[in-house]
Chimera marker file (.cmm) of the C-alpha trace (Angstrom):
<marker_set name="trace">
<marker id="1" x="-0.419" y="0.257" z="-13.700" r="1" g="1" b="0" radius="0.5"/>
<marker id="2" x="-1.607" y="-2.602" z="-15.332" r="1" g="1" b="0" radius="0.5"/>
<marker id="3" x="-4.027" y="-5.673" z="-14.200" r="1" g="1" b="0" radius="0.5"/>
<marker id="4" x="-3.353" y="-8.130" z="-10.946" r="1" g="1" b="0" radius="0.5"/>
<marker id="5" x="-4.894" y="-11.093" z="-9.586" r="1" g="1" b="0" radius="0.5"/>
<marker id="6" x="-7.705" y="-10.938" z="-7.542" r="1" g="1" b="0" radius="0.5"/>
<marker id="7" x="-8.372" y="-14.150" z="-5.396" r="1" g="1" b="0" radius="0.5"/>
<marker id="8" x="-11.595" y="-13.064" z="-4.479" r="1" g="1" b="0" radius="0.5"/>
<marker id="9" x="-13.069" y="-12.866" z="-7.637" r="1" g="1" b="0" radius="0.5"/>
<marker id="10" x="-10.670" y="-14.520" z="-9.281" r="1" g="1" b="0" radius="0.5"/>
<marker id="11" x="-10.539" y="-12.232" z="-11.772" r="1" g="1" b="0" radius="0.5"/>
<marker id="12" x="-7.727" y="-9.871" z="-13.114" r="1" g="1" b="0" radius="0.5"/>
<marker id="13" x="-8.486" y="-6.431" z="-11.923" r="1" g="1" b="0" radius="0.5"/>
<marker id="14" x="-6.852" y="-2.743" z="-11.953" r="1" g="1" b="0" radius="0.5"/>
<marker id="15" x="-5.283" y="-2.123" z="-8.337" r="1" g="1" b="0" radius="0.5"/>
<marker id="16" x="-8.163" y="-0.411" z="-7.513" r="1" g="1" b="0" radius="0.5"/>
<marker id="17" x="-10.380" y="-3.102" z="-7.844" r="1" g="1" b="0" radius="0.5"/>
<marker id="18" x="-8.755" y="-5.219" z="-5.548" r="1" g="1" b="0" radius="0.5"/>
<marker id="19" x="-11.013" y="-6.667" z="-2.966" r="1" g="1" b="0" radius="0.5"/>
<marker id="20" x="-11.281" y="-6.990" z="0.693" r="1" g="1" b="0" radius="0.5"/>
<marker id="21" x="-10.089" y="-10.281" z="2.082" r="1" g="1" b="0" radius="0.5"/>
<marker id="22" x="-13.334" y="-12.354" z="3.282" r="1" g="1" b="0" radius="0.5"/>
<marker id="23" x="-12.063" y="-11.679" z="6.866" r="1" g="1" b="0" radius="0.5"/>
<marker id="24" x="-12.289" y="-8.028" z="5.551" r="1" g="1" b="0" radius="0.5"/>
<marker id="25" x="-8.632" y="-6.741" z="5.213" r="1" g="1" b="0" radius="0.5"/>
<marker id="26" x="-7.729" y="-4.422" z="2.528" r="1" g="1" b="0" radius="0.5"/>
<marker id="27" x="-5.594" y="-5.842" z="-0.493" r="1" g="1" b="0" radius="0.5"/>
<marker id="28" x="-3.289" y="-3.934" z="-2.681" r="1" g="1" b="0" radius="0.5"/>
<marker id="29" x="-1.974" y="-4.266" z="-6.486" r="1" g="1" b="0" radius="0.5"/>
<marker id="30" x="1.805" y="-5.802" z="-6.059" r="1" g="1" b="0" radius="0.5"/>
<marker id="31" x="3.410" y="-4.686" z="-8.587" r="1" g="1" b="0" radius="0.5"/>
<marker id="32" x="6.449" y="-7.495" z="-8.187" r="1" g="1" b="0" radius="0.5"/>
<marker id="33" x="3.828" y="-10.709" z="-8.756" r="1" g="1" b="0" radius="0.5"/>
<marker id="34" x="1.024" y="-8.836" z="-10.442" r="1" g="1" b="0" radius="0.5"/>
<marker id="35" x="-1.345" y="-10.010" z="-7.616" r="1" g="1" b="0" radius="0.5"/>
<marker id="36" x="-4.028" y="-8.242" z="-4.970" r="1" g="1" b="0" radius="0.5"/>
<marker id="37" x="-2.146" y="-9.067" z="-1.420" r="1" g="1" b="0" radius="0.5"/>
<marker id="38" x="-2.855" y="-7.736" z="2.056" r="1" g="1" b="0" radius="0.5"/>
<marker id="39" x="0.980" y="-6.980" z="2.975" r="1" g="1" b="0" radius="0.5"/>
<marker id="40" x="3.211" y="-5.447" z="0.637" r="1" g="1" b="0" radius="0.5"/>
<marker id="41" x="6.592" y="-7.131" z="0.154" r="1" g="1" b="0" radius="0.5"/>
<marker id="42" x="9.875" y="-5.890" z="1.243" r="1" g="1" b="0" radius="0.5"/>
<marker id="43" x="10.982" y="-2.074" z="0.600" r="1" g="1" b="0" radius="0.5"/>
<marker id="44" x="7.331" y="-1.324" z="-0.509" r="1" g="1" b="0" radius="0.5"/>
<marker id="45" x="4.326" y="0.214" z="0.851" r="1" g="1" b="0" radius="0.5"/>
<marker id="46" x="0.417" y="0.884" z="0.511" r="1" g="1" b="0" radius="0.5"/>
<marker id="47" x="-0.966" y="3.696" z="-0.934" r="1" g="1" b="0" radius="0.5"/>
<marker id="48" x="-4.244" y="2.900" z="0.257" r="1" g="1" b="0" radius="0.5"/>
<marker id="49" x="-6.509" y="6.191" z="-1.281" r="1" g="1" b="0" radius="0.5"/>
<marker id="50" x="-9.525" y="4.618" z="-3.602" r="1" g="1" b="0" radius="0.5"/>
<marker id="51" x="-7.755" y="5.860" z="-6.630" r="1" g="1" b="0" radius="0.5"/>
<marker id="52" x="-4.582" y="3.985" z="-6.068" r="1" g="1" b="0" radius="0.5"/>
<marker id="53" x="-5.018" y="0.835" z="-3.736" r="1" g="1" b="0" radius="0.5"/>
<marker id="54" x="-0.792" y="0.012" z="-5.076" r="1" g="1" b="0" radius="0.5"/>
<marker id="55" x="2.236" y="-0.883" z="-3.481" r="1" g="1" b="0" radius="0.5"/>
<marker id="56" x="4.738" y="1.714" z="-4.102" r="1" g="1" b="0" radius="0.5"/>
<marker id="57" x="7.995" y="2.000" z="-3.184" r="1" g="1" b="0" radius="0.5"/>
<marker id="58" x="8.099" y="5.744" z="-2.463" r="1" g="1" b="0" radius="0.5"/>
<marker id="59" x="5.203" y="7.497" z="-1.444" r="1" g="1" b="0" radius="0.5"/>
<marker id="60" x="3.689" y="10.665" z="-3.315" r="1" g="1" b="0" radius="0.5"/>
<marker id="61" x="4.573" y="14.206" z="-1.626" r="1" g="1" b="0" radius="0.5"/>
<marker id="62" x="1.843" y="14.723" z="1.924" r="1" g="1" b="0" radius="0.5"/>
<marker id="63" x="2.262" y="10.858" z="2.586" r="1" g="1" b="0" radius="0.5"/>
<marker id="64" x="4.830" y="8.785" z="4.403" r="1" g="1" b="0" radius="0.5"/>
<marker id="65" x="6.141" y="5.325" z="4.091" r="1" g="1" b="0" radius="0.5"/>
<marker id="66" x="5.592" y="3.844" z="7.877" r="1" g="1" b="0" radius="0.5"/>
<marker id="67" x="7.673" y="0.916" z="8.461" r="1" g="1" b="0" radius="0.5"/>
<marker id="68" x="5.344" y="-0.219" z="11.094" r="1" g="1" b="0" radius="0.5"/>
<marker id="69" x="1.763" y="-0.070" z="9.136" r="1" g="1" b="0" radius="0.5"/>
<marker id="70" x="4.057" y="-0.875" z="5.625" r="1" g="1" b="0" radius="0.5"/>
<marker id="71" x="1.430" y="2.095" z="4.315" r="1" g="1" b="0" radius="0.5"/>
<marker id="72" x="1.899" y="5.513" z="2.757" r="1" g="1" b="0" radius="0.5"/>
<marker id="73" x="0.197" y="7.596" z="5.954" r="1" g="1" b="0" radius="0.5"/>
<marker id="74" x="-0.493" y="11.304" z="6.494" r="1" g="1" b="0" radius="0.5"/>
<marker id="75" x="1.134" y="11.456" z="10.150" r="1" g="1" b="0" radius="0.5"/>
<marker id="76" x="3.667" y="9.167" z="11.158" r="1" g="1" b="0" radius="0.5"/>
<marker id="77" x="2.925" y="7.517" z="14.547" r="1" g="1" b="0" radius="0.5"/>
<marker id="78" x="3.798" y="8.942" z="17.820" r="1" g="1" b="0" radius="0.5"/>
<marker id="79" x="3.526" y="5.348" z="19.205" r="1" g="1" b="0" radius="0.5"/>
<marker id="80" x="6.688" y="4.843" z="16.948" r="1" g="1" b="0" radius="0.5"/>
<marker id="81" x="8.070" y="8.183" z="18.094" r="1" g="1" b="0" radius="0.5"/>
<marker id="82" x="9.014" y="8.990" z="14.411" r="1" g="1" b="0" radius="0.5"/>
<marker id="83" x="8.621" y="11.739" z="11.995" r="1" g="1" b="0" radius="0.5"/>
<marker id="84" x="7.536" y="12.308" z="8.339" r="1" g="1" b="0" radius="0.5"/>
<marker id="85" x="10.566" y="13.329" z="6.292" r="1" g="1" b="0" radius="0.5"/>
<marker id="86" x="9.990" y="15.463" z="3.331" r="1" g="1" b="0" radius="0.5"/>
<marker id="87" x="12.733" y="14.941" z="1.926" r="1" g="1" b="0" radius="0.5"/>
<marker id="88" x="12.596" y="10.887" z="1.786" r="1" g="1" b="0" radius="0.5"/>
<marker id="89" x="8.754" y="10.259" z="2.052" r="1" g="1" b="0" radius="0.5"/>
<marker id="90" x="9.375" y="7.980" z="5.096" r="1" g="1" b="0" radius="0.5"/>
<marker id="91" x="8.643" y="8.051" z="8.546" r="1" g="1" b="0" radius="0.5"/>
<marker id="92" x="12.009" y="8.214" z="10.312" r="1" g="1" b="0" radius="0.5"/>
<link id1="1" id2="2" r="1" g="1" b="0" radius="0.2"/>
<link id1="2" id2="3" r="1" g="1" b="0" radius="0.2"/>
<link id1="3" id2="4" r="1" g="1" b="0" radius="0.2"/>
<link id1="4" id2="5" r="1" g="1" b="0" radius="0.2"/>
<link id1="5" id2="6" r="1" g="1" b="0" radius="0.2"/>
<link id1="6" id2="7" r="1" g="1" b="0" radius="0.2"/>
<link id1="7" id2="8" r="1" g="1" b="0" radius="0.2"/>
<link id1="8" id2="9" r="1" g="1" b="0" radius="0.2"/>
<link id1="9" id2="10" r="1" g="1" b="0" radius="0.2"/>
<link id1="10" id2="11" r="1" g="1" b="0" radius="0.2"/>
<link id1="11" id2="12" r="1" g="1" b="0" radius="0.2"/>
<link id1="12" id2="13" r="1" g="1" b="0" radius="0.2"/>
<link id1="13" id2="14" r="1" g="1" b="0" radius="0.2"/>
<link id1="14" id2="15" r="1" g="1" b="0" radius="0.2"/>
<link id1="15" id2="16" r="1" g="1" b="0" radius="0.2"/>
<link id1="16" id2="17" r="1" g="1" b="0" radius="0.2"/>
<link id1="17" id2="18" r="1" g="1" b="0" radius="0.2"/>
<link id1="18" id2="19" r="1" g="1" b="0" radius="0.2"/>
<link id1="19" id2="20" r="1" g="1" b="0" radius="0.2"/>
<link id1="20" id2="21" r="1" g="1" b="0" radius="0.2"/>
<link id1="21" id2="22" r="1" g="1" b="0" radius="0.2"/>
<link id1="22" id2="23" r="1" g="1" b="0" radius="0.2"/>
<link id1="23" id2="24" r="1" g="1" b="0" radius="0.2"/>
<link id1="24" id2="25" r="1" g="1" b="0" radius="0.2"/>
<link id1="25" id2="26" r="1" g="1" b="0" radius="0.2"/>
<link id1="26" id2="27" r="1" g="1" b="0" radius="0.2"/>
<link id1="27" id2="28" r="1" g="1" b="0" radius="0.2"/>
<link id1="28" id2="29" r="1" g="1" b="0" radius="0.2"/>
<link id1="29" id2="30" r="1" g="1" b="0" radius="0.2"/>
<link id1="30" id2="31" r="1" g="1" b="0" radius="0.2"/>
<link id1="31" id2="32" r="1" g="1" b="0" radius="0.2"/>
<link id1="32" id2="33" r="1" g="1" b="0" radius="0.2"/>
<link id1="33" id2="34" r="1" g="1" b="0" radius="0.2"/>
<link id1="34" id2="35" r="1" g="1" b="0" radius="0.2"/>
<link id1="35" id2="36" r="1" g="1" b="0" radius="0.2"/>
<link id1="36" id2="37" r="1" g="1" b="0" radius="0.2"/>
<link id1="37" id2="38" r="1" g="1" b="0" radius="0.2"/>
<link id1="38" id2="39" r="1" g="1" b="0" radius="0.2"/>
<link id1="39" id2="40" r="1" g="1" b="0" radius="0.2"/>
<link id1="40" id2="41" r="1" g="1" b="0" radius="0.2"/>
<link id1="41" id2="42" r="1" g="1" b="0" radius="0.2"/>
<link id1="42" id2="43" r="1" g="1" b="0" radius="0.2"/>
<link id1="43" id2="44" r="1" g="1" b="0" radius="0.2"/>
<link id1="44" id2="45" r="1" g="1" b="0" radius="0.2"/>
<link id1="45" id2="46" r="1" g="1" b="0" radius="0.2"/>
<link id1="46" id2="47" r="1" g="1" b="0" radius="0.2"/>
<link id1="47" id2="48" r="1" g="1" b="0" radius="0.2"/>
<link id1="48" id2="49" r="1" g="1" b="0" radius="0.2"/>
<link id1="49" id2="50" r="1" g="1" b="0" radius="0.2"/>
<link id1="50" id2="51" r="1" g="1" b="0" radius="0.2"/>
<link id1="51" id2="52" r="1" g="1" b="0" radius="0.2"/>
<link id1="52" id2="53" r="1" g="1" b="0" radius="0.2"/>
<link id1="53" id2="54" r="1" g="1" b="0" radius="0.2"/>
<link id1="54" id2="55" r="1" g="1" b="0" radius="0.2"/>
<link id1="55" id2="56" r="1" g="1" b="0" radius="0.2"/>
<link id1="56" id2="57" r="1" g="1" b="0" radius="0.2"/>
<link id1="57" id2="58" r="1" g="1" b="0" radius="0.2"/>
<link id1="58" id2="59" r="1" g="1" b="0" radius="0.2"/>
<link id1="59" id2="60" r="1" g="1" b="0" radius="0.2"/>
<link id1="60" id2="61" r="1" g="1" b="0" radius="0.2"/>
<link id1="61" id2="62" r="1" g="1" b="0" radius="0.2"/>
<link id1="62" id2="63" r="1" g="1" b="0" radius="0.2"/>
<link id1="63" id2="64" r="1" g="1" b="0" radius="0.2"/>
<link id1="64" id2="65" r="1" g="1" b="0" radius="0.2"/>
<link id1="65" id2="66" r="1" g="1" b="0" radius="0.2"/>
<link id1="66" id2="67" r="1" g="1" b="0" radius="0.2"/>
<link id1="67" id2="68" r="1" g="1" b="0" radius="0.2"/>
<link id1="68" id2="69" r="1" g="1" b="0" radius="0.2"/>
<link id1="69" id2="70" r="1" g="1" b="0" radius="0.2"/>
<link id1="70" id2="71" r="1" g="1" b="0" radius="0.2"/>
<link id1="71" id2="72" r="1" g="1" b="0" radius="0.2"/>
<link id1="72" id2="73" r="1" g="1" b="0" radius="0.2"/>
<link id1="73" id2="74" r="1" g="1" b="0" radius="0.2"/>
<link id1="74" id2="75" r="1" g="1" b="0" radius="0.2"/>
<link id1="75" id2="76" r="1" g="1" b="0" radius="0.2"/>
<link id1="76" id2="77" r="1" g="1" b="0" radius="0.2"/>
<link id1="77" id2="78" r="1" g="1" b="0" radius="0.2"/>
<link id1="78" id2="79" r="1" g="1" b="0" radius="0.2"/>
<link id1="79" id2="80" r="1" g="1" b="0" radius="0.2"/>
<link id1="80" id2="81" r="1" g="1" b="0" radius="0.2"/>
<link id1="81" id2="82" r="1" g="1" b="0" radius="0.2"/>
<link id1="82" id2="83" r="1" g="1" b="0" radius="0.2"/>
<link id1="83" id2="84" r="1" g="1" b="0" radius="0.2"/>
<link id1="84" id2="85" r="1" g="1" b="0" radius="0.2"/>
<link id1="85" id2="86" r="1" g="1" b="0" radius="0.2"/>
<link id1="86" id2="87" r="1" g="1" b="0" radius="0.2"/>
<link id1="87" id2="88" r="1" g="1" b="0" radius="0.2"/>
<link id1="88" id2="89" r="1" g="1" b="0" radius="0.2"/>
<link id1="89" id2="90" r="1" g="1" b="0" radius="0.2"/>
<link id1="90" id2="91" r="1" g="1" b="0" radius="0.2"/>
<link id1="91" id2="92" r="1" g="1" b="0" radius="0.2"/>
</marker_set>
């Protein structure tokens, strides 16, 4: 997984050291610019348990990659009237 850039610190960390923003939003390990960022870029997604805290392209199996949040979730929204497929790991 490897060590990213933490701005808040500014200290390399493991993903799952990445801090809160100061405004208190979540950041993630990107694994594209080895840096802690709040939004994950394009065609990836936050895995946002404690023991990850990584953007992923697919989620693992029981989580869902929600276009909306841009996180691996549980449920998919009913807001977004979509679905969790098992067989793609996306909310559709």
């Amino acid at each position: 997984m490897g060590y990213y850039a933490d701005d808040i610190t500014r200290l390399c960390v493991p993903s799952i050291y990445c801090n809160n923003t100061v405004d208190g939003q979540s950041t993630f390990g990107d694994q594209t610019i080895r840096k802690c960022v709040t939004v994950c870029p394009f065609n990836y997604y936050a895995d946002v348990r404690s023991n990850k805290k990584l953007c992923v392209m697919t989620c693992d199996t029981g989580l869902y990659a929600d276009d909306l949040t841009k996180q691996c979730v549980p449920i998919c929204p009913a807001s977004n009237k979509t679905y969790g497929s098992n067989s793609t790991n996306r909310c559709v």
